[in-house]
N, C-alpha and C positions, 0 to 999 in steps of 0.2 A: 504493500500500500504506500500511494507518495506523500510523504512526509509534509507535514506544514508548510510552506515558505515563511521567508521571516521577512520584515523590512525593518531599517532604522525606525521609523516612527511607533510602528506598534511595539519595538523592543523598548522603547523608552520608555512606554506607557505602561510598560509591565516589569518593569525594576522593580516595585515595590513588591510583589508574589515572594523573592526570596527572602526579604526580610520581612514577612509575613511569618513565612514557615519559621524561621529560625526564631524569630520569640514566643512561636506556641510551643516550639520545642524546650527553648530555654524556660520559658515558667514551669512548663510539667519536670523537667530536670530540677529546678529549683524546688517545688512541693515535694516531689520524694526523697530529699536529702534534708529537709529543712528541720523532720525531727531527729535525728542524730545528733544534728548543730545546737541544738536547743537543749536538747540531754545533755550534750558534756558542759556546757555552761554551765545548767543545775548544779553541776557535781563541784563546782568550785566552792567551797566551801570554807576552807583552811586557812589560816594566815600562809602556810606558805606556799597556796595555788594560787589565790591573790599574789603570791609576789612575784610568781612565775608570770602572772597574766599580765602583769606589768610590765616586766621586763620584756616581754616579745610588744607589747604596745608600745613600748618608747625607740625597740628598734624596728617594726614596721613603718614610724613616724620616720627615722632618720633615712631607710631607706625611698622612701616616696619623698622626702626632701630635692634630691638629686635631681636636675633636670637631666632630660634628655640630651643635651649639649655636653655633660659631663659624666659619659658612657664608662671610661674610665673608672674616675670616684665612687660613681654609682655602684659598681662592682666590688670593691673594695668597700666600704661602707656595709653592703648585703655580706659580703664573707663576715666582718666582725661582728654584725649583729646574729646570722646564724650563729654562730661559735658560743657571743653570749645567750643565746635564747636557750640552746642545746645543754648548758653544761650541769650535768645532774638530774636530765630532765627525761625521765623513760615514761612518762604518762601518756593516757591517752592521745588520740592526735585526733585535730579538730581536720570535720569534713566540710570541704568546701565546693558549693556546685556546680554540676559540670556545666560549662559555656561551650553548646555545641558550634562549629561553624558553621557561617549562612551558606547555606548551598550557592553555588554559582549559577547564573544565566544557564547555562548548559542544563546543569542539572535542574532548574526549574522547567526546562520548556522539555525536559524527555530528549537531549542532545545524548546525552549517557548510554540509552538504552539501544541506540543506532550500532546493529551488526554491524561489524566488518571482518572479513576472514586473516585478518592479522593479528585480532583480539587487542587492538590498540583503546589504551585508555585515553586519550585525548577523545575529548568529542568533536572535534574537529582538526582532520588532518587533507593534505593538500601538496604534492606534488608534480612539479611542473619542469621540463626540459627548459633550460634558458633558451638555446637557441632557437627554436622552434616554436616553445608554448605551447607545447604539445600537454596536456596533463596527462600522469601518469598513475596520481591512485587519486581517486576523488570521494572523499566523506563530509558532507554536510558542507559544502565550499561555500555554499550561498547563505549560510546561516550570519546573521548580522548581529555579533556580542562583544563583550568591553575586550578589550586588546591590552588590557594594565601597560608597562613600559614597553611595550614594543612601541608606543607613542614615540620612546624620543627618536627612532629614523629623521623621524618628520620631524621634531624637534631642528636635531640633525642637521636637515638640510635645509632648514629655512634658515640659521645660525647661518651657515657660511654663502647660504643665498644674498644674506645680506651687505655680504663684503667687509663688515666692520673688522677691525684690524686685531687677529689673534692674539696677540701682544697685550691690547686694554688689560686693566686689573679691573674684576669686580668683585666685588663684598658680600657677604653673605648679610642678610640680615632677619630681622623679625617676619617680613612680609614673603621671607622665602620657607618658613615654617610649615611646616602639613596638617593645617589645622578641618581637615574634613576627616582621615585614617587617624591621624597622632601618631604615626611613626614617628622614629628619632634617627638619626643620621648624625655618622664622625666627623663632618665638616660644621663646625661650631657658628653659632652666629659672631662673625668680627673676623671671619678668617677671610683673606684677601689669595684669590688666582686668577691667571690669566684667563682671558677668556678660551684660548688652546685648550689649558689644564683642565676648566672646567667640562668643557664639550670630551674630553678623552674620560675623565672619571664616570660620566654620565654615560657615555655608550658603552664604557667597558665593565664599572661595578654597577650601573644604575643606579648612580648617584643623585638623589630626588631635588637635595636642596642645589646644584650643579644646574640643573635642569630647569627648576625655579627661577634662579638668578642669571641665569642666561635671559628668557624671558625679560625679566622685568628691565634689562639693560636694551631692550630693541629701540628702533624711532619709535614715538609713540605709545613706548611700556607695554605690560602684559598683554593689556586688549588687542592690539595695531598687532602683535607676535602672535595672538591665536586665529587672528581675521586670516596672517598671511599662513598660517599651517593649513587652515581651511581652503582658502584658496589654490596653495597648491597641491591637496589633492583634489579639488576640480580640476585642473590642469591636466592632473594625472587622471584625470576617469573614474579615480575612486569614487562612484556613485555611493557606495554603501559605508561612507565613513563620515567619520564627525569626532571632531576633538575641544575637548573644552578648558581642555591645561596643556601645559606642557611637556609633563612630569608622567601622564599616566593614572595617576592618584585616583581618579576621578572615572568610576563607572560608566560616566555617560561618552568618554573617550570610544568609541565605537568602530569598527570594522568588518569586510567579511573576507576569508580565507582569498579568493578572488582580488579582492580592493590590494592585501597585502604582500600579495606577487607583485602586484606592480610598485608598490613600496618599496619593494627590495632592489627590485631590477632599477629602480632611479636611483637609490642611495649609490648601488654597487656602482655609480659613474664616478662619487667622490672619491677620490683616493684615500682621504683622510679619513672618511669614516669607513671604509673596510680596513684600515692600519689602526686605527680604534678603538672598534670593535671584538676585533681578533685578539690584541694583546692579553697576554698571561697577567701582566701583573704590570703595577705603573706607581711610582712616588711624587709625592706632590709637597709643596712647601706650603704652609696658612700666613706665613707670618707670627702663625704663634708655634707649632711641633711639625715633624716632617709626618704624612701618613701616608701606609702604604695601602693602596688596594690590589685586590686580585678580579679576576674576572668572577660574575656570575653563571659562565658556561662549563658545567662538568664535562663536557666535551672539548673545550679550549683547553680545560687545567688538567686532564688527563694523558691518557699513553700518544697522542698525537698518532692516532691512527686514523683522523681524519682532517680531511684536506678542504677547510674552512675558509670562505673567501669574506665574508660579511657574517653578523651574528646578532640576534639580541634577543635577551630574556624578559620574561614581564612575570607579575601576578600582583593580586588587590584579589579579595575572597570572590567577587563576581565575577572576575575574569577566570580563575583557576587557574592552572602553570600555562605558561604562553612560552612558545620558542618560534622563531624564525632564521632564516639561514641558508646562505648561500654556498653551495659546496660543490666538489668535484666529485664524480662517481667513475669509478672505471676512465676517467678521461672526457667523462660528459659534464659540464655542469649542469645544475638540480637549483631550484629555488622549493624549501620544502617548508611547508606552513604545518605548525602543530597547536590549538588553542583548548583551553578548557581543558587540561589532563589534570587528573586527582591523583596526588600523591605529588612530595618533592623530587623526585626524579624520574619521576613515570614520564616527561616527555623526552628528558636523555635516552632514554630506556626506548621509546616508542620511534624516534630517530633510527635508532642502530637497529631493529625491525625494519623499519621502511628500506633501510642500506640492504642489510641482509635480503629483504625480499627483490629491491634492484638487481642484487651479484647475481641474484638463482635465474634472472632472466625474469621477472615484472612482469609487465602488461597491466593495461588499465583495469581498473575495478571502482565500482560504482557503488554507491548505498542503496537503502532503500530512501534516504532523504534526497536523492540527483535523479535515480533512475524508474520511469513510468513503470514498470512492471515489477517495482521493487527490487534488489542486488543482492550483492554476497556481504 
């Protein structure tokens, strides 16, 4: 049976279904753990459970002190306060409950459940010959869902579309903070890089605030920077995309497996962002500590068994693991699209399947979300 189609617009409109599910799940999680919690309370009783209950309260306090900016501290601070909470202390252990994750787009709209005879857990996978454009394995391609960091290509290329001089220093500051997710990120608010350094950090560890602050350095600041991301994937045909940051961050960043083939095939024109992107590992100076990053591809930081021309990872809970990637196969180049895989390495994993299924001789294969008579 052929599968739904999706569009941008009705995907927008139904964001809100997985975070639906995920707080009917989390209250029912919260009611069935909530008398155990409430038990061991009771049981305090003693001056010296009262003292115990004190001491983990004044070090819960100093660890939640810490910002996010001082990742560092913050860890050191939690090692001394466990240490002090621990010491003497074999009682009871208080339960705390469980905070399921919000399903992703995929998994709300039944993208998960979509056969394919490679048993790949991305719900969205995409294979295509550069030279030709030939597709080679097709699952859900036309499906239109949040694409997390794979945004900053386009990032990316609107940055050095604009010619400004790689060289500029920009700052980090308040306004480059993530304040929709609240992640935290090693690049501190006050620390000063090049505009070069920040565009290499941001393709290569997916560096959020790098990405940010880029942005907000354009003609015209953040808005004038998402009008031209937008624009130029009109340019490029991506009919099925939309971007609303430049970071990613932000669910409503949107693509379909289709849109992001041609993303790749524009970036893979820049030099710099395929030398980027690929990098193992890159150090940067703030002005205040030197830090080092590594890539986020276990396929870059691994046995170099593959021959990687362009690369970039994403996720945010509605996106799910996102990989994209331009590679050589047997001597062909492959632009191979993986979105919405569950599990942290299911789409490294699901990659070196689609390889392995290339070596044995491929051929096209269809879902039943592409193909009128339903697929394999």
């Amino acid at each position: 049976m052929k599968a739904e189609s999706f569009s941008p617009r009705r995907m927008l409109q139904s964001m809100a279904l997985g975070t639906a599910v995920s707080v009917a799940v989390a209250l029912l999680a919260a009611t069935v753990t909530m008398t155990p919690t409430d038990a061991f309370a009771a049981t305090a009783k003693t001056h010296q459970a009262a003292k115990k209950k004190a001491t983990a309260s004044s070090a819960k306090k100093s660890v939640k002190s810490a910002s996010a900016d001082d990742v560092p501290r913050a860890k050191s601070v939690r090692k001394r306060a466990t240490l002090a909470a621990n010491v003497r202390h074999h009682g009871a252990v208080r339960r705390v409950a469980f905070q399921p994750r919000q399903p992703s787009v995929g998994q709300a709209f039944g993208l998960h459940d979509t056969p394919d005879s490679l048993a790949l857990r991305s719900s969205v996978a995409y294979v295509v010959d550069q030279n030709s454009g030939e597709p080679l394995f097709d699952k859900n391609s036309h499906a239109v869902v949040p694409i997390a960091s794979i945004t900053k290509l386009m990032t990316a290329m609107v940055v050095l579309d604009s010619k400004l001089p790689l060289t500029d220093q920009i700052e980090v500051t308040d306004e480059d903070r993530d304040y929709e997710k609240g992640t935290g990120s090693r690049l501190s608010v006050g620390s000063v890089l090049s505009r070069e350094d920040m565009l290499h950090i941001a393709l290569m560890a997916s560096e959020n605030r790098a990405a940010a602050s880029m942005s907000r350095y354009y003609p015209g600041g953040r808005p004038a920077f998402i009008a031209a991301m937008n624009a130029k994937a009109k340019t490029l045909g991506m009919a099925d995309t939309h971007f609303e940051n430049s970071t990613g961050l932000s669910s409503q960043n949107v693509s379909s497996a289709r849109d992001l083939v041609k993303m790749v095939n524009a970036a893979y024109q820049y030099p710099l962002i395929r030398k980027f992107s690929t990098d193992r590992s890159y150090e940067v100076n703030t002005g205040k500590r030197n830090l080092a990053y590594n890539s986020t591809n276990a396929l870059i930081r691994g046995n170099n068994s593959w021959d990687i021309g362009l690369q970039k990872t994403g996720f945010i809970n509605e996106a799910g693991e996102c990989l994209v990637m331009q590679a050589t196969i047997h001597g062909h180049p492959m632009v191979m699209v993986l979105l919405d895989s569950f599990g942290k390495y299911s789409r490294f994993a699901d990659a070196a399947r689609l390889r392995n299924w290339l070596d044995a001789g491929g051929g096209e294969r269809l879902t039943a979300a592409n193909a009128p008579n339903g697929g394999t």
